[in-house]
N, CA and C atoms of all chains as a GROMACS GRO file, in nm:
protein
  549
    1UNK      N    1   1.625  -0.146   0.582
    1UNK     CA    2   1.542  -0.222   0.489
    1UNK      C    3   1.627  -0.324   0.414
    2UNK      N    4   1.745  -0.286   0.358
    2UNK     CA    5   1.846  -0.365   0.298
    2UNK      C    6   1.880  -0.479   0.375
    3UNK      N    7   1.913  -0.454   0.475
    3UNK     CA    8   1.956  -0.565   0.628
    3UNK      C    9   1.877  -0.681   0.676
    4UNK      N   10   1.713  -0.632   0.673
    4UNK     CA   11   1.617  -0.697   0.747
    4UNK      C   12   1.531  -0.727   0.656
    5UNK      N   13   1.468  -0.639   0.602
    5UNK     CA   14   1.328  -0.644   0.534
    5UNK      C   15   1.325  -0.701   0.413
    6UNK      N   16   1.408  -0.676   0.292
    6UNK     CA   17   1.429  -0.733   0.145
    6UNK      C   18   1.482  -0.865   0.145
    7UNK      N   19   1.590  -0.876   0.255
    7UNK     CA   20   1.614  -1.025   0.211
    7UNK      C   21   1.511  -1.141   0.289
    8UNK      N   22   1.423  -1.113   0.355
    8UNK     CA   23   1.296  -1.170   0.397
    8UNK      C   24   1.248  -1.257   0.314
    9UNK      N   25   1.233  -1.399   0.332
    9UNK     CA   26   1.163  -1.478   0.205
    9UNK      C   27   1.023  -1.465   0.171
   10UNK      N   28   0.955  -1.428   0.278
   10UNK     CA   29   0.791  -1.351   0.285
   10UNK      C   30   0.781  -1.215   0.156
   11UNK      N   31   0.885  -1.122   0.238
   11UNK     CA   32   0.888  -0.991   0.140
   11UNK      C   33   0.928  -1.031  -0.046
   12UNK      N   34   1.020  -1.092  -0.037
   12UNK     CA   35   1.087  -1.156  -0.173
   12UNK      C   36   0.998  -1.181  -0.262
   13UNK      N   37   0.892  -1.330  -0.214
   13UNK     CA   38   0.814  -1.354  -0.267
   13UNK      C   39   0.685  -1.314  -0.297
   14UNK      N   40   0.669  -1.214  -0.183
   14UNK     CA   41   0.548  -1.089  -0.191
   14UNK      C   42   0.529  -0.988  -0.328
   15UNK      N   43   0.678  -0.917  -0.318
   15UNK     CA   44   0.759  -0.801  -0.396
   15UNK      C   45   0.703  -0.896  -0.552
   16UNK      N   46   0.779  -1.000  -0.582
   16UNK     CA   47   0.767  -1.036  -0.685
   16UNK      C   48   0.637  -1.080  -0.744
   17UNK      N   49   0.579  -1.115  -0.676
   17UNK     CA   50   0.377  -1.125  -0.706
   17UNK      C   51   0.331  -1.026  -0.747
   18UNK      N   52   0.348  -0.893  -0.668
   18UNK     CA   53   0.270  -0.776  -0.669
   18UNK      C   54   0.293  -0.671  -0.735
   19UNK      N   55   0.452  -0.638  -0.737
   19UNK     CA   56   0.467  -0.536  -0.776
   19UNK      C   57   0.628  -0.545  -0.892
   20UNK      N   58   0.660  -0.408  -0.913
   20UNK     CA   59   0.731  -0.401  -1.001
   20UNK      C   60   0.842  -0.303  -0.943
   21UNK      N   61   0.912  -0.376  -0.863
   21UNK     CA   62   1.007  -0.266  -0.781
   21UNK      C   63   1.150  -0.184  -0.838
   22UNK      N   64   1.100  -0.090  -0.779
   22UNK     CA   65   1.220   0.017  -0.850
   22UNK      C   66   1.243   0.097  -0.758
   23UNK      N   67   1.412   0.099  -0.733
   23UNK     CA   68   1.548   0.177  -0.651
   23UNK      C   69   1.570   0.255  -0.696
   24UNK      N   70   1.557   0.351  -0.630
   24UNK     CA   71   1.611   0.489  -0.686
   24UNK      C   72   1.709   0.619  -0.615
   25UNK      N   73   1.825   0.628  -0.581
   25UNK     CA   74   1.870   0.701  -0.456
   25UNK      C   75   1.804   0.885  -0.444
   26UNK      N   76   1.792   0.864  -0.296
   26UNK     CA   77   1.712   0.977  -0.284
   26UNK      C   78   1.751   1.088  -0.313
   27UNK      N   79   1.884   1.084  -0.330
   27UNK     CA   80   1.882   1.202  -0.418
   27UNK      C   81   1.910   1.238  -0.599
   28UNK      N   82   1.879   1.125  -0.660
   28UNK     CA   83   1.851   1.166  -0.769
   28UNK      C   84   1.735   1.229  -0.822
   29UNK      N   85   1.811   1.324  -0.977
   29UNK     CA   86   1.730   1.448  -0.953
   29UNK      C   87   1.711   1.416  -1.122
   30UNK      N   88   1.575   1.429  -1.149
   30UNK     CA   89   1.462   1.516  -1.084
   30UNK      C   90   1.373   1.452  -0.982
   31UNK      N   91   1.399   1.293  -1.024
   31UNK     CA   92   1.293   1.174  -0.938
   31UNK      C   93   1.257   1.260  -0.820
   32UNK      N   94   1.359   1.260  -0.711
   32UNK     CA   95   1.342   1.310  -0.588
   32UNK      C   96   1.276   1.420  -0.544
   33UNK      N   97   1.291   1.502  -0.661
   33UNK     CA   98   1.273   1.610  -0.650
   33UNK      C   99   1.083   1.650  -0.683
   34UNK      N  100   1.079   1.544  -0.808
   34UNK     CA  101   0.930   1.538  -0.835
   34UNK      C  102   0.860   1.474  -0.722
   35UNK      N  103   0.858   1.359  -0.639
   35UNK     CA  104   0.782   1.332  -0.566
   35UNK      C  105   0.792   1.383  -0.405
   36UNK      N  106   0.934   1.492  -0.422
   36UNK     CA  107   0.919   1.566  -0.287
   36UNK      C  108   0.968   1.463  -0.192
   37UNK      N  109   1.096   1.408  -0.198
   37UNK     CA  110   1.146   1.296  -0.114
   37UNK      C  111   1.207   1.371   0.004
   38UNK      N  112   1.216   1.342   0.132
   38UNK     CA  113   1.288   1.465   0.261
   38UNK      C  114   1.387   1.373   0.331
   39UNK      N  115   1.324   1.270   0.319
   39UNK     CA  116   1.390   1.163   0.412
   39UNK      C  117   1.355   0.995   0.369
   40UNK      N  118   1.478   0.929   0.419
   40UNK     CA  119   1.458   0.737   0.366
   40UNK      C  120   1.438   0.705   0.458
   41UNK      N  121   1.388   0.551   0.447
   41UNK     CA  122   1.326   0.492   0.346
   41UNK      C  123   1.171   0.572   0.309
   42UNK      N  124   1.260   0.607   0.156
   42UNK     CA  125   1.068   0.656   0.118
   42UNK      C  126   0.985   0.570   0.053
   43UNK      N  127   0.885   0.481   0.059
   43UNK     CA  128   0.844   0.398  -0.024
   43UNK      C  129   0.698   0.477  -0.096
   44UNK      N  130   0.668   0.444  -0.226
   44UNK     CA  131   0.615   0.474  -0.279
   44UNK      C  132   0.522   0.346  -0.388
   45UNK      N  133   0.391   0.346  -0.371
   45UNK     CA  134   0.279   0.269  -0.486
   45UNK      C  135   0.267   0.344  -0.566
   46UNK      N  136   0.278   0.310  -0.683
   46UNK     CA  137   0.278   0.382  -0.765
   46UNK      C  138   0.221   0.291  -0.893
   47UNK      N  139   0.145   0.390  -0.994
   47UNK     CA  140   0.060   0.339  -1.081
   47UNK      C  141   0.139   0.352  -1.230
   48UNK      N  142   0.141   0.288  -1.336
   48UNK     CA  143   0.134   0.284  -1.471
   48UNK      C  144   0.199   0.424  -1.504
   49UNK      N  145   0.071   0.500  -1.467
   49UNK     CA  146   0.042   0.652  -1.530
   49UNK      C  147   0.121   0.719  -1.425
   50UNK      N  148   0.183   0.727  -1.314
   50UNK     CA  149   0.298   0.769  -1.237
   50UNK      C  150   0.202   0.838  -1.128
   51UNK      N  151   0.094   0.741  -1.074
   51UNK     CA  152   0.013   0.873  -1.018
   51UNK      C  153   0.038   0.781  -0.888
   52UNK      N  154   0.077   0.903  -0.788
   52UNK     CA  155   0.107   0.804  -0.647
   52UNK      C  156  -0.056   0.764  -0.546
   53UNK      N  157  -0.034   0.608  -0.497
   53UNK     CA  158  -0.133   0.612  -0.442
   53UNK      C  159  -0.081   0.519  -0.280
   54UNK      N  160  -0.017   0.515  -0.272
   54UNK     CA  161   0.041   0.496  -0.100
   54UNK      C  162   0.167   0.511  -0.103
   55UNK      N  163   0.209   0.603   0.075
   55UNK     CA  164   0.360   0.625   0.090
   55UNK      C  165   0.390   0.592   0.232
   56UNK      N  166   0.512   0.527   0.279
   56UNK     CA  167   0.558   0.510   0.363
   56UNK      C  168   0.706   0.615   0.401
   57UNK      N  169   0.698   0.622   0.486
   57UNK     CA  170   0.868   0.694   0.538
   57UNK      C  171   0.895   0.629   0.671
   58UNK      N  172   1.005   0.569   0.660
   58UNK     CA  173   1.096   0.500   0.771
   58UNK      C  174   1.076   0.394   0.754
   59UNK      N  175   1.144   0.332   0.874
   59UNK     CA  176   1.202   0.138   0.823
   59UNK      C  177   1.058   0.097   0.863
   60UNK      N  178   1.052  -0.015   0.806
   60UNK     CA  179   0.945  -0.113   0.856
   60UNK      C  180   0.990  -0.280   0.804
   61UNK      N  181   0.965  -0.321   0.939
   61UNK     CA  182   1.025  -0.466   0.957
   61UNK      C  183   0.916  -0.542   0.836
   62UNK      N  184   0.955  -0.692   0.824
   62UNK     CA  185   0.897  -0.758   0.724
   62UNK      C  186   0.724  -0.767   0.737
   63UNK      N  187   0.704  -0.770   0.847
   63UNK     CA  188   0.543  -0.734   0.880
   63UNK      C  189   0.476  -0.671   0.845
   64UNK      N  190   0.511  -0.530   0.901
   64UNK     CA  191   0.450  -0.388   0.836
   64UNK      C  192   0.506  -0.395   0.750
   65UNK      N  193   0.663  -0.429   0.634
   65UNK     CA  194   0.668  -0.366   0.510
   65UNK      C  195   0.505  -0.471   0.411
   66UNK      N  196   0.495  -0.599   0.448
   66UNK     CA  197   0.364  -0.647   0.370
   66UNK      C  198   0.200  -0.609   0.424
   67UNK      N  199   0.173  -0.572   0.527
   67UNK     CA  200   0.103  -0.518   0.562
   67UNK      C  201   0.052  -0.363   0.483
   68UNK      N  202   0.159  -0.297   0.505
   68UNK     CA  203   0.146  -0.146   0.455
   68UNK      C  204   0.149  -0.175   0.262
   69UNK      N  205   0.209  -0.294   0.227
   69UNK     CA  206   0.174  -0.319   0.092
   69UNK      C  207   0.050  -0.339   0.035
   70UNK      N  208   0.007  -0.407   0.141
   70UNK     CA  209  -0.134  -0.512   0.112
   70UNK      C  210  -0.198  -0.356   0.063
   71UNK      N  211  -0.213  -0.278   0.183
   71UNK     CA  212  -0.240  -0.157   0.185
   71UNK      C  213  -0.233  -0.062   0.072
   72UNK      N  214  -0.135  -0.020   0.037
   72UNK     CA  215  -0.087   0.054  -0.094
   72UNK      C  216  -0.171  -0.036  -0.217
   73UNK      N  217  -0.142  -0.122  -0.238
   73UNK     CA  218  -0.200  -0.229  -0.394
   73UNK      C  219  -0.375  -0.194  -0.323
   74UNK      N  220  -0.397  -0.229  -0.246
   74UNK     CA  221  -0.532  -0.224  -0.239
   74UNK      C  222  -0.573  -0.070  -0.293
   75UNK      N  223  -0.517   0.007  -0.207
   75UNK     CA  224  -0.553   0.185  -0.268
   75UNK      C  225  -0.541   0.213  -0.410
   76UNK      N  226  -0.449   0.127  -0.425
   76UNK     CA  227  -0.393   0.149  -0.596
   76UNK      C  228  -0.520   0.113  -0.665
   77UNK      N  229  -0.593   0.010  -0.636
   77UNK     CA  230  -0.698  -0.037  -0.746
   77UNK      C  231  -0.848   0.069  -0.673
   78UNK      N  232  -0.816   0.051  -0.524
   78UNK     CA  233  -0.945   0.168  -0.508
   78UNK      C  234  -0.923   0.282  -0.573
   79UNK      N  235  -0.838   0.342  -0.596
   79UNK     CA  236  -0.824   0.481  -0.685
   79UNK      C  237  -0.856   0.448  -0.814
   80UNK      N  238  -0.855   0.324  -0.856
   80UNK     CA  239  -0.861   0.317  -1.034
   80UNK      C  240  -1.023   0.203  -1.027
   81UNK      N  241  -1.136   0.227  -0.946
   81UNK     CA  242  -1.212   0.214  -0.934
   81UNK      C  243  -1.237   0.044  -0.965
   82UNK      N  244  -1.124   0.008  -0.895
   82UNK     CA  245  -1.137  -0.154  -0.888
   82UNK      C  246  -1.146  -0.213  -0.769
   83UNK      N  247  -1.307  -0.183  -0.747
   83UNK     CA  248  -1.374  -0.202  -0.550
   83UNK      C  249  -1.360  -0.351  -0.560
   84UNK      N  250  -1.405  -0.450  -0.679
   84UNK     CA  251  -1.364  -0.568  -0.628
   84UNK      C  252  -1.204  -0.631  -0.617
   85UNK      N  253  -1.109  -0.597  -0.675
   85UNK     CA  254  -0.999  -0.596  -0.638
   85UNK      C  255  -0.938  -0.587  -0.540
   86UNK      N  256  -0.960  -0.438  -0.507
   86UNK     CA  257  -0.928  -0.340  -0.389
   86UNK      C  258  -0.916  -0.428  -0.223
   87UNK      N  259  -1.107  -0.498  -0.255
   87UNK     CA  260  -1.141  -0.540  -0.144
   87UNK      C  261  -1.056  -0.691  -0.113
   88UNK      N  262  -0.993  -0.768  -0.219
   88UNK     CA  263  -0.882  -0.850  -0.188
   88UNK      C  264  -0.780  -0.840  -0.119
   89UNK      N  265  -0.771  -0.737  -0.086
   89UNK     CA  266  -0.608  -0.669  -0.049
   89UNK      C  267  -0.689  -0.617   0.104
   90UNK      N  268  -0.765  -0.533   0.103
   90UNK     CA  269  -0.802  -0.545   0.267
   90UNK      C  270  -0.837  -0.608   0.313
   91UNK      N  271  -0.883  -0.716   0.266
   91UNK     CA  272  -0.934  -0.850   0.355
   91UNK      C  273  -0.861  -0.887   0.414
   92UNK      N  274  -0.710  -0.918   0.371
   92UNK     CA  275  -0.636  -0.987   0.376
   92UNK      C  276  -0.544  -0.909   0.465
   93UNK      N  277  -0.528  -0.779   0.461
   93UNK     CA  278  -0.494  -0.723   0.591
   93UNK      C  279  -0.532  -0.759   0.724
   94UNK      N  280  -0.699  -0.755   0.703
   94UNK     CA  281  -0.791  -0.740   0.848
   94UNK      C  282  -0.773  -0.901   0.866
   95UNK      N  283  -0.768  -1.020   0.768
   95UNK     CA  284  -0.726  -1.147   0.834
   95UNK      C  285  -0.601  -1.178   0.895
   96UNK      N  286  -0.501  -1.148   0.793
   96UNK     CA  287  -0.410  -1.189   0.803
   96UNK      C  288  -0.267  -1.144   0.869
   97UNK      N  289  -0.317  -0.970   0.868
   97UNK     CA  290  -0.233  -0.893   0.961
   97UNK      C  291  -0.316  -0.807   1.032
   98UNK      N  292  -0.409  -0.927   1.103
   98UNK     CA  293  -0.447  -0.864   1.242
   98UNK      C  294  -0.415  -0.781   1.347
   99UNK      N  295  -0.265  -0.760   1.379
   99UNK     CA  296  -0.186  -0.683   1.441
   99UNK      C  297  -0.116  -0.599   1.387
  100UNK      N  298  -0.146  -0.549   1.306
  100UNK     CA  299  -0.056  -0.450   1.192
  100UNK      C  300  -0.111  -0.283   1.186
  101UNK      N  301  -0.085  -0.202   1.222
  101UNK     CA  302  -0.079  -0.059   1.210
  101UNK      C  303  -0.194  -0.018   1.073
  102UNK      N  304  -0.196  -0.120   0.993
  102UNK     CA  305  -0.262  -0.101   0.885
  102UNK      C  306  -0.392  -0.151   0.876
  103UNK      N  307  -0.442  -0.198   0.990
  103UNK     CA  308  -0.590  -0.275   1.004
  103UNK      C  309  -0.711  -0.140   1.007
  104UNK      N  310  -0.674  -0.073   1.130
  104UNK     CA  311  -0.814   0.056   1.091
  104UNK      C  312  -0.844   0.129   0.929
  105UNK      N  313  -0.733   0.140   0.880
  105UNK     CA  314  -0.769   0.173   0.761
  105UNK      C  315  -0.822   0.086   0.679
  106UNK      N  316  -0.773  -0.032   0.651
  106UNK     CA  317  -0.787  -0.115   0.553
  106UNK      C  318  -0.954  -0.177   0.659
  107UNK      N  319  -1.005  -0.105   0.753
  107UNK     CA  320  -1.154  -0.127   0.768
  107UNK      C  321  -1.237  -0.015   0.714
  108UNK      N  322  -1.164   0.089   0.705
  108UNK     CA  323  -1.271   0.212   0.689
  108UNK      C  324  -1.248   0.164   0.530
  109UNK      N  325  -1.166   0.159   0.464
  109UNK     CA  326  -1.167   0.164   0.302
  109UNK      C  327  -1.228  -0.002   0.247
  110UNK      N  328  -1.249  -0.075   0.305
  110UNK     CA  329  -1.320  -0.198   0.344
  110UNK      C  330  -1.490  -0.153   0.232
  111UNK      N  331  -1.510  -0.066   0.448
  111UNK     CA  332  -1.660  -0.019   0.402
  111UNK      C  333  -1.648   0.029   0.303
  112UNK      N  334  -1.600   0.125   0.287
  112UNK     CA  335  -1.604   0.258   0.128
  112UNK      C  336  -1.614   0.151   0.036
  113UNK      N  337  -1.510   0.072   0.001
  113UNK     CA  338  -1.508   0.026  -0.137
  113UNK      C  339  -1.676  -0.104  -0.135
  114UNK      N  340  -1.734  -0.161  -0.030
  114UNK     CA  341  -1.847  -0.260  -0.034
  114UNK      C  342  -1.897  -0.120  -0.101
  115UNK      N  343  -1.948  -0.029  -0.030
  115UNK     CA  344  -2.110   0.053  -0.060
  115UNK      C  345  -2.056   0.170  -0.179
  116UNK      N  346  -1.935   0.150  -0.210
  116UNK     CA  347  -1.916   0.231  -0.422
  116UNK      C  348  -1.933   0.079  -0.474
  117UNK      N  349  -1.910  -0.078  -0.427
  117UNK     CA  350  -1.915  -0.184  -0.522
  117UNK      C  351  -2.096  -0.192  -0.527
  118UNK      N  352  -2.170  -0.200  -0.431
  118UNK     CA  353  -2.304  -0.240  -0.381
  118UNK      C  354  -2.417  -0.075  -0.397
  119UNK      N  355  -2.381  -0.014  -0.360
  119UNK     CA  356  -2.434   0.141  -0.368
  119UNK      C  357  -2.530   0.106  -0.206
  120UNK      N  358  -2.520   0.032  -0.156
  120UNK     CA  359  -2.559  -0.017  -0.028
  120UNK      C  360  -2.506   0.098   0.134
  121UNK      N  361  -2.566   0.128   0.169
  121UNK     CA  362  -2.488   0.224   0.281
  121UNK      C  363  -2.437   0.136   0.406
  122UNK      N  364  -2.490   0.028   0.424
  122UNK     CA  365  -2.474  -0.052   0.577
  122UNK      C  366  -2.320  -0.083   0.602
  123UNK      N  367  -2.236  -0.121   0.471
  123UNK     CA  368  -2.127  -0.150   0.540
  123UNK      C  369  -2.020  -0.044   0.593
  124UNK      N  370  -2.100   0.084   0.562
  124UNK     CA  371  -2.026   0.166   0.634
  124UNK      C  372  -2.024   0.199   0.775
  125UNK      N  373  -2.156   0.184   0.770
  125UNK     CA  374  -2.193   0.172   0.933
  125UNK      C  375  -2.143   0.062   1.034
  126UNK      N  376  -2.124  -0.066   0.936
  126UNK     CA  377  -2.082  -0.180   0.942
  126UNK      C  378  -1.933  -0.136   1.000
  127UNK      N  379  -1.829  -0.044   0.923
  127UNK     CA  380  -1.700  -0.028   0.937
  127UNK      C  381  -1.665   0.025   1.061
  128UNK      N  382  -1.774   0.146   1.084
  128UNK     CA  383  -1.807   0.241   1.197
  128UNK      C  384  -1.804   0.157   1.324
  129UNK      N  385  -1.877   0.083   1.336
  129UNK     CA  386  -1.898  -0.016   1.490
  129UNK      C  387  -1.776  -0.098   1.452
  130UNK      N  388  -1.700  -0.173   1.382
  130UNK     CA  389  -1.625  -0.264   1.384
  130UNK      C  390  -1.461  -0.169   1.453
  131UNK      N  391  -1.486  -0.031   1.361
  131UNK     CA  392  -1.381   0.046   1.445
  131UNK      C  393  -1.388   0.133   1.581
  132UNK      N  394  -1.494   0.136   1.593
  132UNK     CA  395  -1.500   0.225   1.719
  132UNK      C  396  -1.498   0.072   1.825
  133UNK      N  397  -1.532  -0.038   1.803
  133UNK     CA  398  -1.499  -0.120   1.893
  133UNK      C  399  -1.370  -0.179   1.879
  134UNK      N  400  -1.314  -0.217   1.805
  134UNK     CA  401  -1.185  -0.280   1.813
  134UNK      C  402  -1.063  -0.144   1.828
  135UNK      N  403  -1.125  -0.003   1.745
  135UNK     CA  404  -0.984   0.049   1.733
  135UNK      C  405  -1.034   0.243   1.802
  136UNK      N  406  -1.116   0.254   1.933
  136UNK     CA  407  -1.180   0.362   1.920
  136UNK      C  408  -1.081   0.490   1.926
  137UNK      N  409  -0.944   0.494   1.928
  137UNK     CA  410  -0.891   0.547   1.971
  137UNK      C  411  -0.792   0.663   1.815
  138UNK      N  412  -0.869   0.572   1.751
  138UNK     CA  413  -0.779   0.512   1.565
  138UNK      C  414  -0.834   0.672   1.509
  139UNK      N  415  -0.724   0.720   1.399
  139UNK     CA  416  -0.837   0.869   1.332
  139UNK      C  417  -0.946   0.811   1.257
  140UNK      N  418  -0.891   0.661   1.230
  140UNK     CA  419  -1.018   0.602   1.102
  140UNK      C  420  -1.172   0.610   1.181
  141UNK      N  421  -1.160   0.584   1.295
  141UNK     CA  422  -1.283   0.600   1.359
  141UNK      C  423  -1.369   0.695   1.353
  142UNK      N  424  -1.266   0.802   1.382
  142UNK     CA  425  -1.319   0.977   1.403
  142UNK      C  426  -1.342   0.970   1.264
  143UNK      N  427  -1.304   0.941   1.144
  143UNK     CA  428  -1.297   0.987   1.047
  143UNK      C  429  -1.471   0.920   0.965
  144UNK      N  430  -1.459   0.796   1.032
  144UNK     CA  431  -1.623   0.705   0.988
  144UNK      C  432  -1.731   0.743   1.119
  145UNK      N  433  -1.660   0.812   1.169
  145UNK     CA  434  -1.742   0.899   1.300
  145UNK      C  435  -1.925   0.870   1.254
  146UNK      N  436  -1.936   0.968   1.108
  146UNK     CA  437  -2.103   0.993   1.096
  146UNK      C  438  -2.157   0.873   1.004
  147UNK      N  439  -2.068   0.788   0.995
  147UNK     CA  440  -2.145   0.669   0.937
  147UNK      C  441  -2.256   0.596   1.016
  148UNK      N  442  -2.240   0.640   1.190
  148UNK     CA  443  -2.270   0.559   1.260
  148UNK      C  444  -2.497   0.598   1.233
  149UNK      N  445  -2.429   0.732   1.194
  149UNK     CA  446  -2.612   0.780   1.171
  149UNK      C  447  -2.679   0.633   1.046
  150UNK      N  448  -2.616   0.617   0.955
  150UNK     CA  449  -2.711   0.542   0.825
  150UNK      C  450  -2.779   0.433   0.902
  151UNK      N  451   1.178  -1.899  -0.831
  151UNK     CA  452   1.166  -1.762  -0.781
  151UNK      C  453   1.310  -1.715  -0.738
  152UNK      N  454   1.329  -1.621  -0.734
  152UNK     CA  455   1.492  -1.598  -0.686
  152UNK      C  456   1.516  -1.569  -0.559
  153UNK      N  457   1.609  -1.570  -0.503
  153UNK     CA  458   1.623  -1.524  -0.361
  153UNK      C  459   1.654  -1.406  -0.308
  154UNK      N  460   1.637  -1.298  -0.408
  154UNK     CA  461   1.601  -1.198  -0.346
  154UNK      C  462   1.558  -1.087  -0.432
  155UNK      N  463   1.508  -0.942  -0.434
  155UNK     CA  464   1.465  -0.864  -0.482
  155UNK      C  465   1.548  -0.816  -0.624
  156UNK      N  466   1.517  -0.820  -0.724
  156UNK     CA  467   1.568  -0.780  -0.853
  156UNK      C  468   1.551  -0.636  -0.871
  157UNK      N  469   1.577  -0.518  -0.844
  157UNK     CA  470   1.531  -0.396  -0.835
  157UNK      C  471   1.558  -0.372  -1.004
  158UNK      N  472   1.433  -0.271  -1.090
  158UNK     CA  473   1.452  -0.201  -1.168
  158UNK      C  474   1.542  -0.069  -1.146
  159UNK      N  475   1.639   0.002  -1.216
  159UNK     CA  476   1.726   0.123  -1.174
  159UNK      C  477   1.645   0.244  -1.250
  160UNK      N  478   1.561   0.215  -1.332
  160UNK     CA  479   1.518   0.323  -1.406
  160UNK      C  480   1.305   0.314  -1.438
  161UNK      N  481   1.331   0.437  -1.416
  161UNK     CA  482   1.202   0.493  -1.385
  161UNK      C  483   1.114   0.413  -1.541
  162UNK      N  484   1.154   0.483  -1.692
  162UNK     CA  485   1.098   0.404  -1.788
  162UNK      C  486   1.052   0.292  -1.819
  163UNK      N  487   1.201   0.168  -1.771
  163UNK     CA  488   1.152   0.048  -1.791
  163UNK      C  489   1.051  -0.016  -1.697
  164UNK      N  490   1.070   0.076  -1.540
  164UNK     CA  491   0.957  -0.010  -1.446
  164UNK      C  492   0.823   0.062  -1.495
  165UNK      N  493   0.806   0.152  -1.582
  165UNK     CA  494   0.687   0.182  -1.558
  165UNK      C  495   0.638   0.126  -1.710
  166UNK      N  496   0.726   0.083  -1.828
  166UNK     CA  497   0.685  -0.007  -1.945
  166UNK      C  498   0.616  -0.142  -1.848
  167UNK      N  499   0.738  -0.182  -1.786
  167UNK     CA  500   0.693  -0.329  -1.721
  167UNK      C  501   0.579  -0.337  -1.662
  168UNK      N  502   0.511  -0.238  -1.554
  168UNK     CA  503   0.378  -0.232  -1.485
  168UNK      C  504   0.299  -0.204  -1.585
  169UNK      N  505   0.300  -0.102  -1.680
  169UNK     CA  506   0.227  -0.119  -1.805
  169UNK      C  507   0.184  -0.247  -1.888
  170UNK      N  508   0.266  -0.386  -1.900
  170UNK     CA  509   0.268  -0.477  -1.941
  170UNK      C  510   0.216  -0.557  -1.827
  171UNK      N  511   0.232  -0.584  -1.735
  171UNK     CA  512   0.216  -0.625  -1.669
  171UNK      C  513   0.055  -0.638  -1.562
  172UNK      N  514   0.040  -0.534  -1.566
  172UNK     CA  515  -0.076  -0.459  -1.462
  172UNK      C  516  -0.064  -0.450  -1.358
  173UNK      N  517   0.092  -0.448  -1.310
  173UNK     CA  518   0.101  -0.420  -1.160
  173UNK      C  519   0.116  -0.307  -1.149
  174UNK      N  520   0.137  -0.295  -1.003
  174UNK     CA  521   0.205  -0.134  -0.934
  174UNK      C  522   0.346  -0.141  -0.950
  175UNK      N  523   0.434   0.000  -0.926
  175UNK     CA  524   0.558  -0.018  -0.922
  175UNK      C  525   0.590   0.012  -0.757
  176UNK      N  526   0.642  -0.059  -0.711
  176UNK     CA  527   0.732  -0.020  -0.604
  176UNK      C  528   0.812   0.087  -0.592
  177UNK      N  529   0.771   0.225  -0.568
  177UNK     CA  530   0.880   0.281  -0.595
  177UNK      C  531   0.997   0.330  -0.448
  178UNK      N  532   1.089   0.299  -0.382
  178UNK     CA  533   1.166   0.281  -0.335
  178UNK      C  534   1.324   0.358  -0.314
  179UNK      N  535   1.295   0.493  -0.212
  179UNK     CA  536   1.413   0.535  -0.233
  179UNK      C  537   1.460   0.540  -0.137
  180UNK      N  538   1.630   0.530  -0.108
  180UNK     CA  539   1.709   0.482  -0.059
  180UNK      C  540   1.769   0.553  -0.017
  181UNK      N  541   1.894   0.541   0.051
  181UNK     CA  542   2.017   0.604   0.109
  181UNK      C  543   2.125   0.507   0.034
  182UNK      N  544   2.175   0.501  -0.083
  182UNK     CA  545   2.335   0.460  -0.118
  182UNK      C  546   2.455   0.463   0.010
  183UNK      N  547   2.431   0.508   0.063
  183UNK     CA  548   2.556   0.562   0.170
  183UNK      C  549   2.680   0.616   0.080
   0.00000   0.00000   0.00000
């Protein structure tokens, strides 16, 4: 990550928009010890109130490290019930890192966060066909499996 | 903008700063070697 990924002018200027980054070696204690660290790179989203809401383990090139970000910030505000927020950050996955490991999810949590913003059920169903066709193979699929009934 | 990542070293001040701020913290652990 040190080598490839941080000094990235994409990541640089990403890091500094979004978030508030903090190094910590894995084995300092108690840190490590409180969030149950086993192995690096551990990355961690993390909120205000210290409550974790996305984790990564192992390297990820400059792609997936903003991808899997977009990801994390988006969860971060879906957990703190900020569906229109939220849904900024997966959009922008499913546009913009079309090829990224992080697209089936950031469709299933897509739907979720439209129909908690709308109380509307369709875009789940909506999420359901968009993943069973582009990604049928994905757990997000299996997982929006019974959306396909609404 | 700078040219590269400014890491916070301590847990307090990044989480005053996201407090002030309204971001997330990155939190990020490493191998020192």
């Amino acid at each position: 990550m040190d080598a490839v990924t941080y000094p990235d002018e994409k990541v640089i200027a990403f890091v500094q928009d979004f978030y508030i980054p903090l190094q910590i070696p894995f084995d300092a204690k108690p840190l490590s010890s409180d969030f149950n660290v086993k192995w690096t790179p551990t990355l961690i989203t993390l909120g205000s109130d210290k409550r974790e809401h996305h984790r990564t383990v192992g390297f990820l090139d400059p792609d997936a490290f903003i991808a899997s970000s977009l990801l994390g910030i988006g969860k971060y505000h879906f957990d703190n019930d900020q569906y229109v927020e939220a849904l900024t950050f997966f959009e922008k996955i499913i546009s913009e890192q079309s090829q990224s490991d992080s697209v089936a999810e950031a469709l299933f949590l897509r739907g979720v966060s439209l129909y908690k913003n709308s109380g509307a059920p369709k875009p789940l169903k909506e999420a359901y066909e968009t993943l069973s066709s582009q990604f049928p193979n994905s757990e997000w699929t299996k997982r929006a499996y019974p959306y396909r009934l609404l | 903008m700078t040219n590269e990542i400014v890491w916070e070293k301590n847990m307090d001040s990044a989480i005053a700063r996201a407090r002030t701020q309204k971001l997330p913290v990155l939190l990020f652990f490493h191998n020192p070697g």
